[in-house]
ChimeraX commands (.cxc) that place a marker at each C-alpha (Angstrom):
marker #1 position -61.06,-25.71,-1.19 radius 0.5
marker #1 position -60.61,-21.71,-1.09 radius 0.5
marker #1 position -57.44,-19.54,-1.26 radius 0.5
marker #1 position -57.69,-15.80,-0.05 radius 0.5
marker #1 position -55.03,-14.41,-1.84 radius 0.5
marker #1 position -55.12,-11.43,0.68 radius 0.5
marker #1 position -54.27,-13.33,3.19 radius 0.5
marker #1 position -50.74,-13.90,1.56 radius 0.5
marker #1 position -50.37,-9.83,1.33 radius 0.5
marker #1 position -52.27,-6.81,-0.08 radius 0.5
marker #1 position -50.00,-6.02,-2.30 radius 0.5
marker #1 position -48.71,-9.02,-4.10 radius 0.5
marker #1 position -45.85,-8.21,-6.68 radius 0.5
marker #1 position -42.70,-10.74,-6.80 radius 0.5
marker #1 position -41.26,-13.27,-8.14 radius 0.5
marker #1 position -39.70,-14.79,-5.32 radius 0.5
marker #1 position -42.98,-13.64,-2.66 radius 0.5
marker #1 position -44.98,-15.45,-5.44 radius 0.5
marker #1 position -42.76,-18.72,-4.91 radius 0.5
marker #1 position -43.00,-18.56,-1.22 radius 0.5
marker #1 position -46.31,-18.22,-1.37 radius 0.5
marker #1 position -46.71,-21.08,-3.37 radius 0.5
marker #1 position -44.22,-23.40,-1.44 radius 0.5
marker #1 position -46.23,-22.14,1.94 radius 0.5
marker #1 position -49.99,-23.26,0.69 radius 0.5
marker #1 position -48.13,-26.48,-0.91 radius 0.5
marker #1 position -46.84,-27.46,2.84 radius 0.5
marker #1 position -50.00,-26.66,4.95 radius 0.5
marker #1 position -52.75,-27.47,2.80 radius 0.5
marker #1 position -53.86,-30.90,2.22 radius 0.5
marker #1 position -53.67,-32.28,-1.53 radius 0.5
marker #1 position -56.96,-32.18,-3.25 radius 0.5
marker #1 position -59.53,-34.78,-3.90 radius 0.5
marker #1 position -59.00,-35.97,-7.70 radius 0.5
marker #1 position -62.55,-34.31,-7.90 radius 0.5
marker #1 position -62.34,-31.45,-5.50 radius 0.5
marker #1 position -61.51,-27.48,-7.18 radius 0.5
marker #1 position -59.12,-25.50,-5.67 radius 0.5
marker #1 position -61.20,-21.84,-5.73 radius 0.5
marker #1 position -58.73,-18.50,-5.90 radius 0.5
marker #1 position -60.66,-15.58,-4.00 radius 0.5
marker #1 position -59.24,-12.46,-4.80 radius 0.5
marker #1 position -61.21,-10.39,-2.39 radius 0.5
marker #1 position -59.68,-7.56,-0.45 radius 0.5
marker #1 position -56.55,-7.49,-2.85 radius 0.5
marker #1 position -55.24,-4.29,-3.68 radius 0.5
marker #1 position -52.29,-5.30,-6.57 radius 0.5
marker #1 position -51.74,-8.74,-8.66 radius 0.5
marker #1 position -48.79,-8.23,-10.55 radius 0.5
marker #1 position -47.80,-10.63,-13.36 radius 0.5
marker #1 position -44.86,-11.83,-11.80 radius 0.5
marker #1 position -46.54,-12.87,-8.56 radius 0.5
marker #1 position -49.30,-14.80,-10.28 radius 0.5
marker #1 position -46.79,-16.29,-12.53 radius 0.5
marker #1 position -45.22,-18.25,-9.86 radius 0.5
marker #1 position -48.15,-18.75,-7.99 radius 0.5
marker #1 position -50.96,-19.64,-10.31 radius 0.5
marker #1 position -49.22,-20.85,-13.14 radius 0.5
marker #1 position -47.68,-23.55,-11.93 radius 0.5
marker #1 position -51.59,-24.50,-9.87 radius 0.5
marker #1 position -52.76,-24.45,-13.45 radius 0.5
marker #1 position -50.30,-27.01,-14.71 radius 0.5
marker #1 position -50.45,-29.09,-11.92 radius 0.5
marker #1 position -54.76,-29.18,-11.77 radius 0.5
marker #1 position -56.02,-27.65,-15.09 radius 0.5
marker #1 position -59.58,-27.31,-14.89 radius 0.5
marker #1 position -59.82,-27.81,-11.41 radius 0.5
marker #1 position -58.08,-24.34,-10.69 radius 0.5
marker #1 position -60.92,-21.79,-9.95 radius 0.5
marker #1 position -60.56,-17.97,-10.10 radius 0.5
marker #1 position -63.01,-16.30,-8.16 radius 0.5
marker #1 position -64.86,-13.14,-10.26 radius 0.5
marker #1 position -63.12,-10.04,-9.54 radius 0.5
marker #1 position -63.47,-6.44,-10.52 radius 0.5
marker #1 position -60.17,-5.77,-9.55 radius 0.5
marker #1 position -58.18,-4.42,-12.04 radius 0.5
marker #1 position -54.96,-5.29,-11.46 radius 0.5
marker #1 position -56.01,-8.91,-10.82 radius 0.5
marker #1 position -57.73,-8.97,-14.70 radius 0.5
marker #1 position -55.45,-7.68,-16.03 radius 0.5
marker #1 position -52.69,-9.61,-14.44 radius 0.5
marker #1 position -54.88,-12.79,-15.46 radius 0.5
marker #1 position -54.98,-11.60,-19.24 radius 0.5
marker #1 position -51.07,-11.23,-19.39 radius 0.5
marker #1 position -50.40,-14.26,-17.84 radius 0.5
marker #1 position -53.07,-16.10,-20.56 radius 0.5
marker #1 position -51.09,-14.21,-23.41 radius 0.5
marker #1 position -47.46,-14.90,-22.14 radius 0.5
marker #1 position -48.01,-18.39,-21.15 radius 0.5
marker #1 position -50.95,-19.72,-23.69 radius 0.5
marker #1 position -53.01,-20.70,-21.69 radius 0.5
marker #1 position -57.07,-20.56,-20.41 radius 0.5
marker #1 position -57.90,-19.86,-16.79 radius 0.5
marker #1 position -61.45,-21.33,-15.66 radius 0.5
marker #1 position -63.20,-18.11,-14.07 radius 0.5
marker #1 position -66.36,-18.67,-12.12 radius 0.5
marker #1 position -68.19,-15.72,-13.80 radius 0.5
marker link #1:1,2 radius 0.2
marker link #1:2,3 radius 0.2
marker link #1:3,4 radius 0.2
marker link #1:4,5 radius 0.2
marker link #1:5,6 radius 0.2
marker link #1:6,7 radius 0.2
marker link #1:7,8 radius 0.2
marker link #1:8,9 radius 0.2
marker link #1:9,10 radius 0.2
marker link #1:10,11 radius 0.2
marker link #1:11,12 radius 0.2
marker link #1:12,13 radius 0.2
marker link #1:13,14 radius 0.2
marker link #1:14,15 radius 0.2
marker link #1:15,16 radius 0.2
marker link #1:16,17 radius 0.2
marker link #1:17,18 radius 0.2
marker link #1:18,19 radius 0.2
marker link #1:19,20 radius 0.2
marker link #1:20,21 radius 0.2
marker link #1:21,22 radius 0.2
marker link #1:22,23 radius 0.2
marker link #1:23,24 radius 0.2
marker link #1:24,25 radius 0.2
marker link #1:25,26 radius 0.2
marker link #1:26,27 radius 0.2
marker link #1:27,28 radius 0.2
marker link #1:28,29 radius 0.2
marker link #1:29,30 radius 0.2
marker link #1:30,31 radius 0.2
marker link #1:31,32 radius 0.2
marker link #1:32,33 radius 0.2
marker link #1:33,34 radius 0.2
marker link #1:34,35 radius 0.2
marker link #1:35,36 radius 0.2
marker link #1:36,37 radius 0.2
marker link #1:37,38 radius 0.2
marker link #1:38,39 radius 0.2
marker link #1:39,40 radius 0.2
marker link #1:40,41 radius 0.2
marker link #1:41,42 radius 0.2
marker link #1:42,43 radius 0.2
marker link #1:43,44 radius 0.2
marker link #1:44,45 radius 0.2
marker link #1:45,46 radius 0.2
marker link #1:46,47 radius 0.2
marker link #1:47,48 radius 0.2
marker link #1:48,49 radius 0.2
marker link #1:49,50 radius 0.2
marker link #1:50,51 radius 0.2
marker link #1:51,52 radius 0.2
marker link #1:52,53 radius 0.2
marker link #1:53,54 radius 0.2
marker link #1:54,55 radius 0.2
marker link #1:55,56 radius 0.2
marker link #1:56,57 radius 0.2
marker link #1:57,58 radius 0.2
marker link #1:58,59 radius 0.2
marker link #1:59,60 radius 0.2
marker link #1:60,61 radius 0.2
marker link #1:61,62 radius 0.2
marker link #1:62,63 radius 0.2
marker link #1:63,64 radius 0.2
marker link #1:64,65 radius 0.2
marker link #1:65,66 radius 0.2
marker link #1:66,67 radius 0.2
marker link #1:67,68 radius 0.2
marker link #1:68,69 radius 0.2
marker link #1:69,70 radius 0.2
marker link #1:70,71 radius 0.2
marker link #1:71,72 radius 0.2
marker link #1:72,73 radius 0.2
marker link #1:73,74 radius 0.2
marker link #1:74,75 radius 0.2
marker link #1:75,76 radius 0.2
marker link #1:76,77 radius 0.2
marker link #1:77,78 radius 0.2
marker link #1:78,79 radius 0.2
marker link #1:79,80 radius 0.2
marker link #1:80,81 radius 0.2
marker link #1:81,82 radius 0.2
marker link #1:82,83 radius 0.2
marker link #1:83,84 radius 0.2
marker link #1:84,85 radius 0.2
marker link #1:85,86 radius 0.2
marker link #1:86,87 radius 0.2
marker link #1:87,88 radius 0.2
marker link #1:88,89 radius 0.2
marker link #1:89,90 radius 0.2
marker link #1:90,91 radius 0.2
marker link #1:91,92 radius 0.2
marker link #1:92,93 radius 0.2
marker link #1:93,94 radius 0.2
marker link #1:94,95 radius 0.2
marker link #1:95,96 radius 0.2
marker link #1:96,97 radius 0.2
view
């Protein structure tokens, strides 16, 4: 399965849009396959902020390890965002490079 991240907002940058973003793909997407990835597209994004990701991501992370899938990107804020959260939280993403 494949999240556009855009399609949540351009400009992604709060806590509490983060949550309801979360809580909104939670309740309309169908719970993944114990072998199926959940792939994060990052496409057409113009911000990632730590926060957002925090409560979006993070808790993806927790929930499916491994199975969590970030997209390449050579969007800035969205590395950087992914480095900070990796730092603050201890923690490895899985990036399809």
């Amino acid at each position: 399965m494949r999240i556009q991240l855009y399609k949540f907002g351009n400009i992604l940058l709060s806590r509490e849009s983060g949550r309801e973003a979360l809580l909104a793909f939670q309740s309309t997407f169908p719970p993944l396959k114990k072998t199926e990835s959940l792939e994060i597209d990052f496409d057409d994004l113009g911000t990632l902020t730590p926060s957002w990701a925090d409560e979006f991501l993070t808790p993806l992370a927790r929930e499916i390890g491994p199975r969590l899938v970030l997209l390449p990107s050579k969007n800035l804020s969205v590395t950087t965002t992914i480095d900070v959260l990796e730092k603050s939280n201890k923690m490895r993403f899985n990036w399809n490079e």
